[in-house]
N, C-alpha and C positions, 0 to 999 in steps of 0.2 A: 691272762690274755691282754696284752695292748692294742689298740689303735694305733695303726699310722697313716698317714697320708701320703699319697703317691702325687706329690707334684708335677709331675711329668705328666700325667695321664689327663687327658681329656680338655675341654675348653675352657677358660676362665674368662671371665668378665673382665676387662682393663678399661683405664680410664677413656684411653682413645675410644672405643667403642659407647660407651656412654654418650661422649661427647660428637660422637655421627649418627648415632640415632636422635639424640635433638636436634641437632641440625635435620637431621632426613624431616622429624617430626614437622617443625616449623618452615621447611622449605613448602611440604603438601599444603597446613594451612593458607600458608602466604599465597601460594599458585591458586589452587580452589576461590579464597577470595579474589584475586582480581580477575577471575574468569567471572564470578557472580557480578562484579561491582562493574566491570566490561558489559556487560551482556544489560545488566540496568539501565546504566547509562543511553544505552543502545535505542531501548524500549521506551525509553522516559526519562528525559530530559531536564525534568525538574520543572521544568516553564512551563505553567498555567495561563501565565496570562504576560502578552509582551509589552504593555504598560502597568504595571503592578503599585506604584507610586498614582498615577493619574486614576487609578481605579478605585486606589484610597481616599483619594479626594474627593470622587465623588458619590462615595458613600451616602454622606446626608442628603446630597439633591436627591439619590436610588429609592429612602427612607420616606422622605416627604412628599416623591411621589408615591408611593404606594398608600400614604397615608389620605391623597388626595383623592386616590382611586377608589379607597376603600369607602369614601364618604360617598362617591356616586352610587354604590352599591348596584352597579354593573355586575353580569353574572355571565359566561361565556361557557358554549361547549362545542370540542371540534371533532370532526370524524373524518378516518379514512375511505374514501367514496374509491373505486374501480382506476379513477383517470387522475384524480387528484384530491385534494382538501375541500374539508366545508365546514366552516363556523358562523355557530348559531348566537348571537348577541340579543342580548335583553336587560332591560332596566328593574328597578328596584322591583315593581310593580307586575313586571313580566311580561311588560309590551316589549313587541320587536322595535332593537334600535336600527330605523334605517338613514342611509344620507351620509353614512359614514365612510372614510376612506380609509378601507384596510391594504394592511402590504404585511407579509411575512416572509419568514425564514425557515424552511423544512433543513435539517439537516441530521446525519450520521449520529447518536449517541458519542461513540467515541472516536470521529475522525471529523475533519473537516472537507474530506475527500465525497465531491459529488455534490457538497450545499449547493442548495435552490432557492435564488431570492424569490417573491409571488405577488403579485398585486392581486388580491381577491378583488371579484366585482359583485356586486348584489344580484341574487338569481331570483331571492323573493324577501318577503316585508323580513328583514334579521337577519337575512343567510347572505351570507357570502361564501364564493368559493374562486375556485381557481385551477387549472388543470396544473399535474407536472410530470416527469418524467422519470421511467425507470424507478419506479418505486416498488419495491419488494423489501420485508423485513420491519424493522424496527426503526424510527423518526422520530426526532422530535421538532415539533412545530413551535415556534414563537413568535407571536402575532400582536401587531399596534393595531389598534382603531383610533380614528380618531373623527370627530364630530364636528361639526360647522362652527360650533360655539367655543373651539379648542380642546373639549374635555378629551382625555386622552386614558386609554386604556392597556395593556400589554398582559398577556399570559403566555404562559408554555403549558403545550401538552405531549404525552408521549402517545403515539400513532402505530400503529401495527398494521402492513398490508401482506397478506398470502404470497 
């Protein structure tokens, strides 16, 4: 009994077909990627921050004040009130710091769509507060005080309203 083969019969693999499925293969990858790398771009720009140079400079000054703050030993907490913001400021000791002039910034986590600058004014010995608008969700607050005598203080807190 021999074996033959019927060359005639049926499909064969040839080189051209080899050579259109790679091609097919890395056309899909290629297309898939610049729909992702589109669609990225889209979403996120890459820019954090639109002086990224002056930002680094001033790094050290960022550093030496925090190191100045941390010697007041200043201690801050803020809350979401119904109408708007309230922080409660207090010194090493735990007395209310009052006579200070706060001003803050409520804004979006991740947009800058809707920020609210705020000048808090003292409602009692420590507190300060401030109405704003349209608040529903997730904020974050970042707040300056600062004191007659210069000292100056900044925090962020995250804020949550119904």
């Amino acid at each position: 009994m021999s074996l033959t083969h019927d060359t005639d019969a049926g499909f064969r693999i040839k080189g051209w077909h080899v050579l259109v499925a790679m091609i097919a293969f890395f056309a899909v990858i290629t297309a898939v990627n610049a729909v992702f790398i589109t669609a990225a771009l889209r979403t996120f720009p890459g820019e954090v921050s639109v002086t990224p140079y002056e930002d680094g400079l001033a790094y050290n000054a960022r550093l030496a004040q925090q190191a100045a703050q941390a010697e007041l030993g200043w201690r801050a907490a803020a809350a979401a009130m119904v109408d708007g913001v309230e922080v409660q400021l207090v010194d090493s000791q735990g007395h209310p710091l009052t006579g200070l002039e706060v001003t803050a910034l409520l804004q979006r986590p991740a947009t800058e769509t809707g920020a609210q600058t705020l000048a808090l004014s003292e409602t009692a010995p420590g507190v300060y507060g401030a109405q704003a608008h349209a608040l529903a969700g997730v904020w974050d607050l970042t707040f300056k005080a600062v004191a007659p005598g210069g000292q100056t203080f900044e925090a962020q807190r995250r804020l949550t309203w119904p």
